[in-house]
Biotite code that builds the C-alpha atoms (Angstrom):
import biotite.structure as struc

atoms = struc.array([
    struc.Atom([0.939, -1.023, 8.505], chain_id="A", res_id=1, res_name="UNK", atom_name="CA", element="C"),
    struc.Atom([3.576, -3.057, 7.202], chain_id="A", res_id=2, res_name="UNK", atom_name="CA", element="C"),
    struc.Atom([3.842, -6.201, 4.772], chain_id="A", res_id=3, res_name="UNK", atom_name="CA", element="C"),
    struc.Atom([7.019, -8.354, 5.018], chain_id="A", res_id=4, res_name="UNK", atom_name="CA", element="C"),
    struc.Atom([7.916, -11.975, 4.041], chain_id="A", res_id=5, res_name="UNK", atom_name="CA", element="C"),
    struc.Atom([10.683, -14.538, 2.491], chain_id="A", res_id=6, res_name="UNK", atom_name="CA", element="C"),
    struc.Atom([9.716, -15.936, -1.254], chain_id="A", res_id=7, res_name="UNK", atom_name="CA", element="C"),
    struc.Atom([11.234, -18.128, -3.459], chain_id="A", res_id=8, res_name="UNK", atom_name="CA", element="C"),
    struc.Atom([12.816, -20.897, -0.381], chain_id="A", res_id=9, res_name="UNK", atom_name="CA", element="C"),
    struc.Atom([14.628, -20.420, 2.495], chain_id="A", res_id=10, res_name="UNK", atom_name="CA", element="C"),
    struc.Atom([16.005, -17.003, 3.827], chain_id="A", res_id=11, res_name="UNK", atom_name="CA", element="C"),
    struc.Atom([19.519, -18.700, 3.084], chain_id="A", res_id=12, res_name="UNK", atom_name="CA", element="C"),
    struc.Atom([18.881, -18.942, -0.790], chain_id="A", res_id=13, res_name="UNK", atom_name="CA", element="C"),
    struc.Atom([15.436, -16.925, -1.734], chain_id="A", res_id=14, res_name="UNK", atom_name="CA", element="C"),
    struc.Atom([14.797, -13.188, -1.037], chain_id="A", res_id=15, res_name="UNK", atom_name="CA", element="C"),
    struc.Atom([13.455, -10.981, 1.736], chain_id="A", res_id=16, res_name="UNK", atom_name="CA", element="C"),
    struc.Atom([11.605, -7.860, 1.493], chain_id="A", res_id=17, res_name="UNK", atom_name="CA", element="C"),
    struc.Atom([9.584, -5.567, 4.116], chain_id="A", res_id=18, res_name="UNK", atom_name="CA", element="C"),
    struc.Atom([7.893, -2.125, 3.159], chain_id="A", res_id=19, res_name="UNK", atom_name="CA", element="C"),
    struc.Atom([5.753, -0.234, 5.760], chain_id="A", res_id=20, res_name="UNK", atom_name="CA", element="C"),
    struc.Atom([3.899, 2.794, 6.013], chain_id="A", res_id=21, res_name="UNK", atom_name="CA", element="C"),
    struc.Atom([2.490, 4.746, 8.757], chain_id="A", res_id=22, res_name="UNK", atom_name="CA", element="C"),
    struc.Atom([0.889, 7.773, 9.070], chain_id="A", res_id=23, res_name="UNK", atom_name="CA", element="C"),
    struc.Atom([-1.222, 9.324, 11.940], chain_id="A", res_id=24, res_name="UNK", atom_name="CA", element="C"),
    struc.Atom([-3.149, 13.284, 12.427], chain_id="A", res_id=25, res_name="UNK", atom_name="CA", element="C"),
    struc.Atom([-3.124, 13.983, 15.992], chain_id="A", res_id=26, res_name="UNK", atom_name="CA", element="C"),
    struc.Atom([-5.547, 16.965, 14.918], chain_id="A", res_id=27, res_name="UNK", atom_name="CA", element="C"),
    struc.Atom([-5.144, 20.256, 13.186], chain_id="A", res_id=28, res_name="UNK", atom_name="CA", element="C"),
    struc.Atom([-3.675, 23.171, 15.091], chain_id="A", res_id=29, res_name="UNK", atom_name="CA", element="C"),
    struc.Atom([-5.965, 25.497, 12.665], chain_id="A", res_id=30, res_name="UNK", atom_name="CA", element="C"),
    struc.Atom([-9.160, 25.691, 10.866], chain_id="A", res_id=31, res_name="UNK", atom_name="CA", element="C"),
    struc.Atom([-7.534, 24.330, 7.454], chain_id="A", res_id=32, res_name="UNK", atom_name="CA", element="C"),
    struc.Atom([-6.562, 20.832, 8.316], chain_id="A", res_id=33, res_name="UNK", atom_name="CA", element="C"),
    struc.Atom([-3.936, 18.289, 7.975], chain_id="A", res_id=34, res_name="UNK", atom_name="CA", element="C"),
    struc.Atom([-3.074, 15.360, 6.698], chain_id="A", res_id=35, res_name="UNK", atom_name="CA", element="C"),
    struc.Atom([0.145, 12.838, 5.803], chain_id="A", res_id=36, res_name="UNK", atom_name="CA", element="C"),
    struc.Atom([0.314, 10.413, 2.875], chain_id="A", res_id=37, res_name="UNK", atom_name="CA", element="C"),
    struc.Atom([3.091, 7.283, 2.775], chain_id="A", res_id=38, res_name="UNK", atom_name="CA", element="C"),
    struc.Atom([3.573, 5.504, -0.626], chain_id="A", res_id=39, res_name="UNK", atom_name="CA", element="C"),
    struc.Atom([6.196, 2.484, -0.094], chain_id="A", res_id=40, res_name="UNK", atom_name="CA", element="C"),
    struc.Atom([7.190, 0.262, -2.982], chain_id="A", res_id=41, res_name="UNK", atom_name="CA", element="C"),
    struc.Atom([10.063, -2.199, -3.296], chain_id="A", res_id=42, res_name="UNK", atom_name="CA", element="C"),
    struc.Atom([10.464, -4.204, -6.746], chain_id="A", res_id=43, res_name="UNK", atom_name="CA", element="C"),
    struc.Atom([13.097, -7.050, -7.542], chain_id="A", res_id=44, res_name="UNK", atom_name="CA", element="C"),
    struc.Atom([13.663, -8.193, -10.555], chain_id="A", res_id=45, res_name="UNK", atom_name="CA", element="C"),
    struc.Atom([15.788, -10.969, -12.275], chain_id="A", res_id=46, res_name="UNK", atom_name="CA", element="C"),
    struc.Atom([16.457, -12.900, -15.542], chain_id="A", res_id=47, res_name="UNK", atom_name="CA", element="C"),
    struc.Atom([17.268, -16.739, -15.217], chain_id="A", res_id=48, res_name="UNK", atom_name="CA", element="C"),
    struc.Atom([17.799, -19.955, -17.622], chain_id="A", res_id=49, res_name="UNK", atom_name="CA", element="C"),
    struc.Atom([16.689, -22.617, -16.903], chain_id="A", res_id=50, res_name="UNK", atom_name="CA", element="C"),
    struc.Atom([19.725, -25.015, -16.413], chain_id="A", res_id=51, res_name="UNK", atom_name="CA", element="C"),
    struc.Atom([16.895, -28.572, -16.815], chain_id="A", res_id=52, res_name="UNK", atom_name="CA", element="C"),
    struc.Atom([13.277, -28.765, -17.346], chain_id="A", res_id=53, res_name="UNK", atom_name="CA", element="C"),
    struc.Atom([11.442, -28.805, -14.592], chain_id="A", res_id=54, res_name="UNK", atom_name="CA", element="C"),
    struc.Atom([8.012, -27.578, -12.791], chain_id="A", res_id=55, res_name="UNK", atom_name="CA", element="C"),
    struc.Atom([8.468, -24.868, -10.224], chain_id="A", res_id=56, res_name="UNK", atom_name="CA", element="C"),
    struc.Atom([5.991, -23.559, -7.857], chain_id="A", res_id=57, res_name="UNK", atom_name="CA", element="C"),
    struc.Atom([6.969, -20.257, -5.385], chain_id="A", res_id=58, res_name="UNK", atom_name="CA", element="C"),
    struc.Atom([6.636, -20.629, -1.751], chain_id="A", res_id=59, res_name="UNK", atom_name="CA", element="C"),
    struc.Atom([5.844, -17.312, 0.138], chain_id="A", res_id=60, res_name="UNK", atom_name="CA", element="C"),
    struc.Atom([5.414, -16.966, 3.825], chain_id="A", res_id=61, res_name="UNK", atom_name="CA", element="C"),
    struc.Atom([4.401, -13.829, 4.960], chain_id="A", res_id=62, res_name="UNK", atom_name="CA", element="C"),
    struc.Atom([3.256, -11.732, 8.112], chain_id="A", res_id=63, res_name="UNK", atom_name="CA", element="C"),
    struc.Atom([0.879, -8.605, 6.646], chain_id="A", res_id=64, res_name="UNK", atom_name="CA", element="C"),
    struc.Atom([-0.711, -5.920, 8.878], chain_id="A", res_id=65, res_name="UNK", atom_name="CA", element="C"),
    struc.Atom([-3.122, -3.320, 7.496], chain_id="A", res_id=66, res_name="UNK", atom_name="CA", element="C"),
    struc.Atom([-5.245, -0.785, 9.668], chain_id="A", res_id=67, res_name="UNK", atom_name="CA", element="C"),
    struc.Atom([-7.663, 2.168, 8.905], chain_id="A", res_id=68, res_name="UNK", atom_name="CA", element="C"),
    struc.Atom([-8.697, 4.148, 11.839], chain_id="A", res_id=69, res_name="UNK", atom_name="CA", element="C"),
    struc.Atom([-10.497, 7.384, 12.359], chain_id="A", res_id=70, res_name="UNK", atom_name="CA", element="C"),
    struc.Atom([-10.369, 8.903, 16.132], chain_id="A", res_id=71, res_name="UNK", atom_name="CA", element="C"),
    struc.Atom([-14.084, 9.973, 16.817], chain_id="A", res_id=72, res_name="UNK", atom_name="CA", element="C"),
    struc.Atom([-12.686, 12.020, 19.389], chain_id="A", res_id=73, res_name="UNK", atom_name="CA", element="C"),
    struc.Atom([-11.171, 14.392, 17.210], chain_id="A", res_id=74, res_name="UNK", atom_name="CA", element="C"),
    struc.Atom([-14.464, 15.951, 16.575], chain_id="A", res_id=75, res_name="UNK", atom_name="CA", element="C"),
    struc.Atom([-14.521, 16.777, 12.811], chain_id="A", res_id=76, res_name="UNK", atom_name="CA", element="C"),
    struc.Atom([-14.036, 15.074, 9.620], chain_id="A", res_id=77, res_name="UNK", atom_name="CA", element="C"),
    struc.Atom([-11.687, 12.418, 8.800], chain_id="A", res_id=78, res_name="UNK", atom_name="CA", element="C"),
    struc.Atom([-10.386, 10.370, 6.341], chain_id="A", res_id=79, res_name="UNK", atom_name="CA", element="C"),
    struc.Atom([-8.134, 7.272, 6.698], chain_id="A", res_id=80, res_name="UNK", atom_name="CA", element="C"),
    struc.Atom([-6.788, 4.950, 4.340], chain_id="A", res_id=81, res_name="UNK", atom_name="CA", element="C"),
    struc.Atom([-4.608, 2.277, 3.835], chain_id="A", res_id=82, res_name="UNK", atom_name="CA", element="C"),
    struc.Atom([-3.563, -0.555, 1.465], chain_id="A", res_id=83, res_name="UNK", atom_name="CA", element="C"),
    struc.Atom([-1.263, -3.474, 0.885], chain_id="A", res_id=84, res_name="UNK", atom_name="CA", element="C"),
    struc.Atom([-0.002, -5.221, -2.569], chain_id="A", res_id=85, res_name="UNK", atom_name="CA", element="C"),
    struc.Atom([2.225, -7.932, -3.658], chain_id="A", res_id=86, res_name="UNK", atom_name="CA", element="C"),
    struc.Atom([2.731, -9.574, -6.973], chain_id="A", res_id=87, res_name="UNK", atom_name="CA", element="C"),
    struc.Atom([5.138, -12.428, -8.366], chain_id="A", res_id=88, res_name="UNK", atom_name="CA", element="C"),
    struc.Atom([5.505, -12.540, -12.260], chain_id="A", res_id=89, res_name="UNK", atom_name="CA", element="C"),
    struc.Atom([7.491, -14.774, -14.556], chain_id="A", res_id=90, res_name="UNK", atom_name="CA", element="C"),
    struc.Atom([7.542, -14.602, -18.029], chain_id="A", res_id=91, res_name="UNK", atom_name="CA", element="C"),
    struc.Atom([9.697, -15.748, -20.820], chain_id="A", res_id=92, res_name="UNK", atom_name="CA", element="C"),
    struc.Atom([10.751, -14.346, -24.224], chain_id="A", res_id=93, res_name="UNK", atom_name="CA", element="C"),
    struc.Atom([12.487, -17.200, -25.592], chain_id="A", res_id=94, res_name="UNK", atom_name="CA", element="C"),
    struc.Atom([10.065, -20.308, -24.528], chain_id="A", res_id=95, res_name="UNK", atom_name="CA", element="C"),
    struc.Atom([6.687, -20.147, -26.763], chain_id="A", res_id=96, res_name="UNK", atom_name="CA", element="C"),
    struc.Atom([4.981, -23.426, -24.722], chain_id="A", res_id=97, res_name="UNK", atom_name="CA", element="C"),
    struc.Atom([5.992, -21.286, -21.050], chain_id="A", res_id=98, res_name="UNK", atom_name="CA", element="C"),
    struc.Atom([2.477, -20.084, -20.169], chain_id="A", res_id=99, res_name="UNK", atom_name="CA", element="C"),
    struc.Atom([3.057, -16.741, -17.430], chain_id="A", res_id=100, res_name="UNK", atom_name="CA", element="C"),
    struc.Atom([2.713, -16.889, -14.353], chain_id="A", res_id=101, res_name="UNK", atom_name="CA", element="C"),
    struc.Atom([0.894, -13.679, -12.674], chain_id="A", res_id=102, res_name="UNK", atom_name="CA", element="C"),
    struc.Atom([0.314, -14.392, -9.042], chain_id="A", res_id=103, res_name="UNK", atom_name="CA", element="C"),
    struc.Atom([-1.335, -11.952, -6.946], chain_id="A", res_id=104, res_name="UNK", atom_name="CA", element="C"),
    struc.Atom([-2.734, -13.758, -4.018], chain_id="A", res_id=105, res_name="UNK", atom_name="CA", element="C"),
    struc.Atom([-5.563, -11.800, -2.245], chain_id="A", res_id=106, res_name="UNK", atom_name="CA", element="C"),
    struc.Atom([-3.764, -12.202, 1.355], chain_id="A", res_id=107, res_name="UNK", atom_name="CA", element="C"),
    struc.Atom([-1.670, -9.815, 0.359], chain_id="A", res_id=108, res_name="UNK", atom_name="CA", element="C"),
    struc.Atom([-3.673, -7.070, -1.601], chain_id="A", res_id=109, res_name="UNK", atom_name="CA", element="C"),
    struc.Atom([-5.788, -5.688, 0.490], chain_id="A", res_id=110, res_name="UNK", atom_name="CA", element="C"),
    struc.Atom([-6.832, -2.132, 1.144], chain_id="A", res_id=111, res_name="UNK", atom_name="CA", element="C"),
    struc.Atom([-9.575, 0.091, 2.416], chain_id="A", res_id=112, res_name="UNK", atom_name="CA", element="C"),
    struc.Atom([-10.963, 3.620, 3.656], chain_id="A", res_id=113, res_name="UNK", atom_name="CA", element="C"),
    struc.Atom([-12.556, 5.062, 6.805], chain_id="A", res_id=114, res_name="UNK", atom_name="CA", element="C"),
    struc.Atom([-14.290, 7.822, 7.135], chain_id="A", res_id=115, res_name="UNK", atom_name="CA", element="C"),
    struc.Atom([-15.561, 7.326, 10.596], chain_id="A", res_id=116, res_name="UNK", atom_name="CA", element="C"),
    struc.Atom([-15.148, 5.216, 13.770], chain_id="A", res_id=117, res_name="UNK", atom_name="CA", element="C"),
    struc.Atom([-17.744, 2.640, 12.047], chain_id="A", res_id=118, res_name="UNK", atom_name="CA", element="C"),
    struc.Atom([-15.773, 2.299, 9.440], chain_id="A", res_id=119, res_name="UNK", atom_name="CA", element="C"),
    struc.Atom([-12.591, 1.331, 11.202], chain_id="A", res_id=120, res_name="UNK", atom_name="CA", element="C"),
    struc.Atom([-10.632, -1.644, 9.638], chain_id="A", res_id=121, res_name="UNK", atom_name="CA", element="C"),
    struc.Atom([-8.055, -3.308, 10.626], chain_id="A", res_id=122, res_name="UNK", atom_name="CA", element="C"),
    struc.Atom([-6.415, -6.555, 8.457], chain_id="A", res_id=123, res_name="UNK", atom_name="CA", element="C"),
    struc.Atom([-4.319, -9.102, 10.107], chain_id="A", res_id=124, res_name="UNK", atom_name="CA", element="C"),
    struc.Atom([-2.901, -12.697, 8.222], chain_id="A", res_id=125, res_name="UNK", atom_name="CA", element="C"),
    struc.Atom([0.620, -14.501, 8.565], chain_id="A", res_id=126, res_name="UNK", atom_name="CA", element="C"),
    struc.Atom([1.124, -17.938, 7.180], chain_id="A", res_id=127, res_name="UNK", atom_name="CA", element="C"),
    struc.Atom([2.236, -19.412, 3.950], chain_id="A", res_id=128, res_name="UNK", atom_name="CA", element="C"),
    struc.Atom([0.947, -19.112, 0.721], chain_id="A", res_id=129, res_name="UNK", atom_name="CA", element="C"),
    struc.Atom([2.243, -21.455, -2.604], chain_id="A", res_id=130, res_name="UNK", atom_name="CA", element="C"),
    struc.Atom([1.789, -20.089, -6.306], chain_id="A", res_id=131, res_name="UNK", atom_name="CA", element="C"),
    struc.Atom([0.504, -22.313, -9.623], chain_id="A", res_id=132, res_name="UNK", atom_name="CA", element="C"),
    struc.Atom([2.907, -24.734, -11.117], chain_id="A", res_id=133, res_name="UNK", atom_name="CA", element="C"),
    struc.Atom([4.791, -23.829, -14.157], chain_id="A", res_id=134, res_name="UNK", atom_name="CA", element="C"),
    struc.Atom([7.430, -26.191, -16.271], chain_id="A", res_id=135, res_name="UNK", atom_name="CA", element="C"),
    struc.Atom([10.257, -24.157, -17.305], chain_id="A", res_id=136, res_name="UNK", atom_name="CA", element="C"),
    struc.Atom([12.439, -25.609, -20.316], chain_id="A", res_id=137, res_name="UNK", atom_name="CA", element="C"),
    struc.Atom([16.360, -26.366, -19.966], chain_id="A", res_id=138, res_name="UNK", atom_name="CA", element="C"),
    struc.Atom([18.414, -24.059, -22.148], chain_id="A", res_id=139, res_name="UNK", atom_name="CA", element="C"),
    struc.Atom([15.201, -21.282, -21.895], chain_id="A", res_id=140, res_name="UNK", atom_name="CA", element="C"),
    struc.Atom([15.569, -17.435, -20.137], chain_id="A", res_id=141, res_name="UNK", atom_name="CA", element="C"),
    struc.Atom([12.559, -16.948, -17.636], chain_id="A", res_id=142, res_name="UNK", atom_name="CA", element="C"),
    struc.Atom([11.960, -13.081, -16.611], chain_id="A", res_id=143, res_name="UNK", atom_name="CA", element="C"),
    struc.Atom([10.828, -12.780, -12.272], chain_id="A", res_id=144, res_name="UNK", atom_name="CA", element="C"),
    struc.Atom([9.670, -9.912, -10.940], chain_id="A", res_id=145, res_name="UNK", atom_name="CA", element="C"),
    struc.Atom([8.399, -9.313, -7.308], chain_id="A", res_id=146, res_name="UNK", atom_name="CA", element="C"),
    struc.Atom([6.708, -6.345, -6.699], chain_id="A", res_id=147, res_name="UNK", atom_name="CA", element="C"),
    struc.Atom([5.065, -4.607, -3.007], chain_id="A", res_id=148, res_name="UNK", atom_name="CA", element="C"),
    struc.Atom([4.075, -1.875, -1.545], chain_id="A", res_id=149, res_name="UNK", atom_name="CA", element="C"),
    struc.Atom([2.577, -0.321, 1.474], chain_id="A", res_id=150, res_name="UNK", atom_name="CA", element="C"),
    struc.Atom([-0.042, 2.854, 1.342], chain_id="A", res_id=151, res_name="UNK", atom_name="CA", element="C"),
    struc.Atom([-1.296, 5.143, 4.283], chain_id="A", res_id=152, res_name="UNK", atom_name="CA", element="C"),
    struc.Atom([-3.384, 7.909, 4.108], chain_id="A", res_id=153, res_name="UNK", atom_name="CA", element="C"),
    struc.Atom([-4.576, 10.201, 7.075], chain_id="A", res_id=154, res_name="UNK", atom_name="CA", element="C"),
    struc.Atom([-6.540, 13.448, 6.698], chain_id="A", res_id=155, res_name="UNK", atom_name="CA", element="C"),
    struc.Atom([-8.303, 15.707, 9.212], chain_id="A", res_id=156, res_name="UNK", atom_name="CA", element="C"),
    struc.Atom([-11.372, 18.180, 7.416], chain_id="A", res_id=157, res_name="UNK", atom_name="CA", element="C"),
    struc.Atom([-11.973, 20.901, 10.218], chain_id="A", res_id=158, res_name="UNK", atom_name="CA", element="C"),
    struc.Atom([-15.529, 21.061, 10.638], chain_id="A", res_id=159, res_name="UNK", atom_name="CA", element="C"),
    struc.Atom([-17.817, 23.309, 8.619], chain_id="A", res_id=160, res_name="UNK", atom_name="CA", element="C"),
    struc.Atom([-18.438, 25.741, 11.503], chain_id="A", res_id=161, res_name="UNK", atom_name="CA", element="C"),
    struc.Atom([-14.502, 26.206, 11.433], chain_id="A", res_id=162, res_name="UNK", atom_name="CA", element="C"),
    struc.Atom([-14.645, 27.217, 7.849], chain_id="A", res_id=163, res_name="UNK", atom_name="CA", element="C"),
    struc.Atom([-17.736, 29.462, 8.436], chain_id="A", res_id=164, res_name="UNK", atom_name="CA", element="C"),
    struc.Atom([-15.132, 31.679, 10.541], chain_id="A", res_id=165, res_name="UNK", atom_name="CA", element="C"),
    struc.Atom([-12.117, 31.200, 8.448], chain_id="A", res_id=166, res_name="UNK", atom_name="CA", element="C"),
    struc.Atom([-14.346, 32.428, 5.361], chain_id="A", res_id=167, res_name="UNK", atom_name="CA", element="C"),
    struc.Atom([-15.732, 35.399, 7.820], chain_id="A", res_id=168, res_name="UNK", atom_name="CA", element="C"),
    struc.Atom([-11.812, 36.218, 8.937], chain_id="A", res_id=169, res_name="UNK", atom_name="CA", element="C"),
    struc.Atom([-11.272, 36.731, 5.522], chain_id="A", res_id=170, res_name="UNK", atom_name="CA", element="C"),
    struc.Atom([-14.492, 38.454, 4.275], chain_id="A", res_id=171, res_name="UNK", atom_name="CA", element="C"),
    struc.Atom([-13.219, 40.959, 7.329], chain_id="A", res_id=172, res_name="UNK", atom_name="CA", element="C"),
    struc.Atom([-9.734, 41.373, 6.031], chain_id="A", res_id=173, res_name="UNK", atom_name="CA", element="C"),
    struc.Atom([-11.168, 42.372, 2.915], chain_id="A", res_id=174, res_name="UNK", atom_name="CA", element="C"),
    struc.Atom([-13.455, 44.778, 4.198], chain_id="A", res_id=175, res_name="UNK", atom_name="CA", element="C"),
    struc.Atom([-10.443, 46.902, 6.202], chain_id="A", res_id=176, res_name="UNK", atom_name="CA", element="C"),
    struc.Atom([-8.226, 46.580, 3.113], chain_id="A", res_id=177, res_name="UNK", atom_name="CA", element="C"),
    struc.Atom([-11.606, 47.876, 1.169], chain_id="A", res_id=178, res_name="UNK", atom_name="CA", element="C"),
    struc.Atom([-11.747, 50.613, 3.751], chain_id="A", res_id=179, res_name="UNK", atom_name="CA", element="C"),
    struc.Atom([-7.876, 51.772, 3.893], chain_id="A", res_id=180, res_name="UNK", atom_name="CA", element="C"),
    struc.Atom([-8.162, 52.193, -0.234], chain_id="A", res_id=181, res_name="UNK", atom_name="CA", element="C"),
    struc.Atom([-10.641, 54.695, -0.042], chain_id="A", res_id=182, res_name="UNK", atom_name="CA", element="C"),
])
């Protein structure tokens, strides 16, 4: 899964950023399981005045890609997860009429969980997305912060019957070491 994109104009004068995470159990070589976990998170942040007053909007286009998937053929218990966020805040600490700007559009904050092949998600949106106007003040300091991550989770459970024997192995192991003490 990935989530990538251009805000605030053109590549030329606005910013980039790309963050993905994937994460995949082929299936567990023993009876105790396995499982990977991928936290991405990139954050910009910048303090600007504004040099005339003005309303601004923020342009983001974007390209997002988000897939849960449990393999049915791995015969035991699964879980996958995974998860995308993006936020765009401006604030000011110098302009008491500025009113903050918190945009988290839901294109880009998605996320869920499977725990079986019915369950399987998978997320796919590109296009172009435009915040709320704000009017920032000549002479004024504005505050942006952009803020993303991608999130995988994959974990195989072996099956009860394969912790039946694990707990026997070890009730066993017990019993000799039980045996050789007295």
């Amino acid at each position: 899964m990935f989530i990538g994109g251009s805000a605030l104009g053109a590549s030329a004068t606005g910013a980039n950023g790309l963050t993905r995470a994937d994460v995949s159990v082929m299936g567990s070589p023993n009876g105790g399981g396995s499982s990977a976990t991928i936290l991405n998170s990139a954050s910009a942040t910048t303090t600007f005045t504004a040099t005339a007053t003005m309303d601004v909007m923020f342009a983001l286009g974007y390209d997002a890609f988000v897939k849960a998937f449990v393999n049915p053929a791995l015969g035991s218990d699964a879980v996958a997860s995974a998860g995308i966020n993006w936020t765009l805040t401006v604030t000011s600490s110098n302009d008491a009429t500025f009113v903050p700007l918190f945009w988290t559009p839901s294109e880009l904050n998605v996320g869920f969980t499977s725990t079986d092949v019915s369950e399987n998600q998978q997320y796919a949106s590109a296009g172009n997305l435009f915040s709320l106007v704000r009017t920032i003040t000549a002479g004024k300091s504005y505050n942006l912060t952009i803020t993303q991550s991608s999130n995988a989770l994959a974990q195989e459970v072996p099956e009860p019957a394969s912790l039946a024997l694990v707990g026997l192995g070890l009730l066993g192991f017990g019993a000799l070491r039980r045996r050789r003490q007295a």
